[in-house]
Rosetta silent file (secondary structure, phi, psi, omega in degrees, C-alpha in Angstrom):
SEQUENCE: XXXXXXXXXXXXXXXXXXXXXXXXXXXXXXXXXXXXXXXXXXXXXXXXXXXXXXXXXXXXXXXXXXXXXXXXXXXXXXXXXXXXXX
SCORE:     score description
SCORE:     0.000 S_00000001
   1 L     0.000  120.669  154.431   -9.364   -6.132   22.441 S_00000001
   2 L   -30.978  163.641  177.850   -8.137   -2.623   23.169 S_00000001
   3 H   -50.912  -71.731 -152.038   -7.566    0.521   21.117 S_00000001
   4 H   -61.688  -14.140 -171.170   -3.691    0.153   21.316 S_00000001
   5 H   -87.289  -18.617  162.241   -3.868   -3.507   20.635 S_00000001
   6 H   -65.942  -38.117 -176.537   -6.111   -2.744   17.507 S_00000001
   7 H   -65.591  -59.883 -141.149   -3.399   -0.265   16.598 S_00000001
   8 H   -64.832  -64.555 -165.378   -0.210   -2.311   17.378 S_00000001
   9 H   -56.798  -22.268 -174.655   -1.462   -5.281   14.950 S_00000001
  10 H   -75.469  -39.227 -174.056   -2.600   -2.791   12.444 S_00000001
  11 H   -66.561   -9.163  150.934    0.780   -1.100   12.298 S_00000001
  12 H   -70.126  -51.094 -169.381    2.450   -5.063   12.569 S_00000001
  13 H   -70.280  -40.669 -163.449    0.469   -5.607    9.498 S_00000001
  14 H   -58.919  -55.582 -148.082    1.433   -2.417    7.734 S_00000001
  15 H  -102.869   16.701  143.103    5.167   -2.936    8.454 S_00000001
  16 H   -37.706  -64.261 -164.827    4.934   -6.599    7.257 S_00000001
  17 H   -99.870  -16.162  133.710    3.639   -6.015    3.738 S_00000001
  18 H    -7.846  -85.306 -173.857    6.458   -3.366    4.172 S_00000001
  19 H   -61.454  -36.299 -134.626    9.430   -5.852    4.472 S_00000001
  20 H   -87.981  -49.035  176.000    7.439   -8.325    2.011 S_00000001
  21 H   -60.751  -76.727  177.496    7.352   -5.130   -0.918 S_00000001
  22 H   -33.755  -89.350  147.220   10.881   -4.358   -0.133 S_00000001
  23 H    20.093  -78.875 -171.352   12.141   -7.842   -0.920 S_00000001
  24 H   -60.513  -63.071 -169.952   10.213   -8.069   -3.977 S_00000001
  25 H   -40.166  -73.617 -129.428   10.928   -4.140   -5.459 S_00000001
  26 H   -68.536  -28.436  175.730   14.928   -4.950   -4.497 S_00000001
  27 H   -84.920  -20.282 -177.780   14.768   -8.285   -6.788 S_00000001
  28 H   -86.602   -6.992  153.817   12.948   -7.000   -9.146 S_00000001
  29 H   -45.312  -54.287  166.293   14.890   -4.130   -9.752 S_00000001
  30 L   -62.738   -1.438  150.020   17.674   -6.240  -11.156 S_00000001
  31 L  -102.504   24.731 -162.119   15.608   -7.031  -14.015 S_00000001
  32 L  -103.851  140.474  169.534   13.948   -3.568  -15.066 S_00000001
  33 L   -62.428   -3.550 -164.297   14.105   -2.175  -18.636 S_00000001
  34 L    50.219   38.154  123.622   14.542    1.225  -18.128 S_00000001
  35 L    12.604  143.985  122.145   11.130    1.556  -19.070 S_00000001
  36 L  -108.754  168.470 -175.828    9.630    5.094  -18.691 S_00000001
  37 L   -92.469  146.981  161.886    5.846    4.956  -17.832 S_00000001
  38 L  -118.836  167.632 -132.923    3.300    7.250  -20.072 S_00000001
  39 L   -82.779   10.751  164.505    1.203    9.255  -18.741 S_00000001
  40 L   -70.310  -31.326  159.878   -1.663    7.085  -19.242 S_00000001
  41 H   -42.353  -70.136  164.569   -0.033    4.384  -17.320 S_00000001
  42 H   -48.880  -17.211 -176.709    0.380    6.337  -14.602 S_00000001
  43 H  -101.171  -42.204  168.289   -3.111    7.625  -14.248 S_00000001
  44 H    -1.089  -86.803 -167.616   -4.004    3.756  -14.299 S_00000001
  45 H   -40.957  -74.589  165.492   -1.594    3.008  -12.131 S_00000001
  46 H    16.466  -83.616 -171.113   -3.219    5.896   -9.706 S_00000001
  47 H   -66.473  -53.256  175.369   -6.777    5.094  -10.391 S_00000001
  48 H   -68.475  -55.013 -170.802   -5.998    1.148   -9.207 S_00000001
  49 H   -39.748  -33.003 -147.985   -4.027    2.328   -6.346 S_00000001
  50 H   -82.852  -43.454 -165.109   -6.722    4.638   -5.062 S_00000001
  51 H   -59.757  -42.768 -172.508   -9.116    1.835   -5.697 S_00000001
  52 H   -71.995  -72.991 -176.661   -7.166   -1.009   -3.562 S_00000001
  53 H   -32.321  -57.671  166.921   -6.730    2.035   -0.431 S_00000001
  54 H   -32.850  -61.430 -175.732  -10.090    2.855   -0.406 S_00000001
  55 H   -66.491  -21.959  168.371  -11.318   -0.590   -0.151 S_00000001
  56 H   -64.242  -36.223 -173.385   -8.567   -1.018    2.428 S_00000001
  57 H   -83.320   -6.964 -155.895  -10.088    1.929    4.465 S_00000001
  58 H  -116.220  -33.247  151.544  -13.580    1.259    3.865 S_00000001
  59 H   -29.484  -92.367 -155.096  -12.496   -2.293    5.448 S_00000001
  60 H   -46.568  -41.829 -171.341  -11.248   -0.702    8.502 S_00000001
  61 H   -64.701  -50.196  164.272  -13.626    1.656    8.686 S_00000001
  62 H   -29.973  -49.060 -156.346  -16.678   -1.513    8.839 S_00000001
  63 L   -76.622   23.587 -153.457  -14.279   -2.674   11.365 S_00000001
  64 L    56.220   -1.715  174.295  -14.757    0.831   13.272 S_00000001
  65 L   -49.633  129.378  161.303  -11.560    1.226   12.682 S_00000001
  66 L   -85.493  112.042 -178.161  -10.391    5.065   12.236 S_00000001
  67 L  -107.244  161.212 -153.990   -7.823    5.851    9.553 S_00000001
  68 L  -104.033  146.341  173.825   -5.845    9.094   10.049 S_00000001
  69 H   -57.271  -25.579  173.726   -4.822   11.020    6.697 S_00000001
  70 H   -97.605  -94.786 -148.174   -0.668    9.673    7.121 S_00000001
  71 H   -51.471  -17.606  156.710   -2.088    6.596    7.404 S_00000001
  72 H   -65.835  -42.914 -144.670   -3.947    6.710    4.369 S_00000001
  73 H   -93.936   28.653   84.437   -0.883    8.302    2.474 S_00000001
  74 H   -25.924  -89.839 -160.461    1.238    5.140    4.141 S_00000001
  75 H   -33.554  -71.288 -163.068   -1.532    2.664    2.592 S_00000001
  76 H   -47.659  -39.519 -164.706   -1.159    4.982   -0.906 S_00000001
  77 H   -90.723  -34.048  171.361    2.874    4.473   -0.713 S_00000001
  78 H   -98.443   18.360  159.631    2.890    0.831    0.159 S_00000001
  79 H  -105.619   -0.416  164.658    0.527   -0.422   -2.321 S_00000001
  80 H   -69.527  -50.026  156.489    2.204    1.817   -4.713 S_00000001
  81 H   -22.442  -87.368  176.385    5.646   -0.183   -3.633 S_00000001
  82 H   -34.440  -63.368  179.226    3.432   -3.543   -4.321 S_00000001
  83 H   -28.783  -69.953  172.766    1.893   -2.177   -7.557 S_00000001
  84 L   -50.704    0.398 -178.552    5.423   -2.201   -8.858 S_00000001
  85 L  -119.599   -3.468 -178.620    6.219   -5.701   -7.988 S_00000001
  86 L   -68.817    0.000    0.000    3.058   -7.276   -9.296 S_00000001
């Protein structure tokens, strides 16, 4: 398999779990509490995201895969999107 064809599927998967988070955020939105988070939540919250991205990158990276710093901070913004729908 090629570079670009290694790319194209990663960036198919990427804009996948995209659409899939969007869906989920926009219904779930019609139930939210108005909540606010404190700031211990939030450093959780963080601390798992960082955790799931990493292990995402440390995948790719087995798979020789190279991930570029905007694509980390993509991975970091859509599992934060997911985080909020789990």
């Amino acid at each position: 398999m090629t570079g670009s064809n290694v790319l194209r599927e990663r960036l198919d998967a990427l804009s996948a779990k995209l659409k899939e988070v969007t869906a989920s955020k926009h219904a779930k939105n019609r139930w939210h509490d108005g909540h606010t988070a404190t700031n211990a939540e939030l450093s959780k919250r963080y601390h798992d995201i960082k955790s799931r991205v990493d292990e995402d990158v440390e995948h790719e990276d087995a798979l020789g895969n190279h991930v570029s710093d905007l694509e980390y901070s993509l991975r970091e913004w859509l599992e934060d999107l997911n985080y909020s729908t789990d």
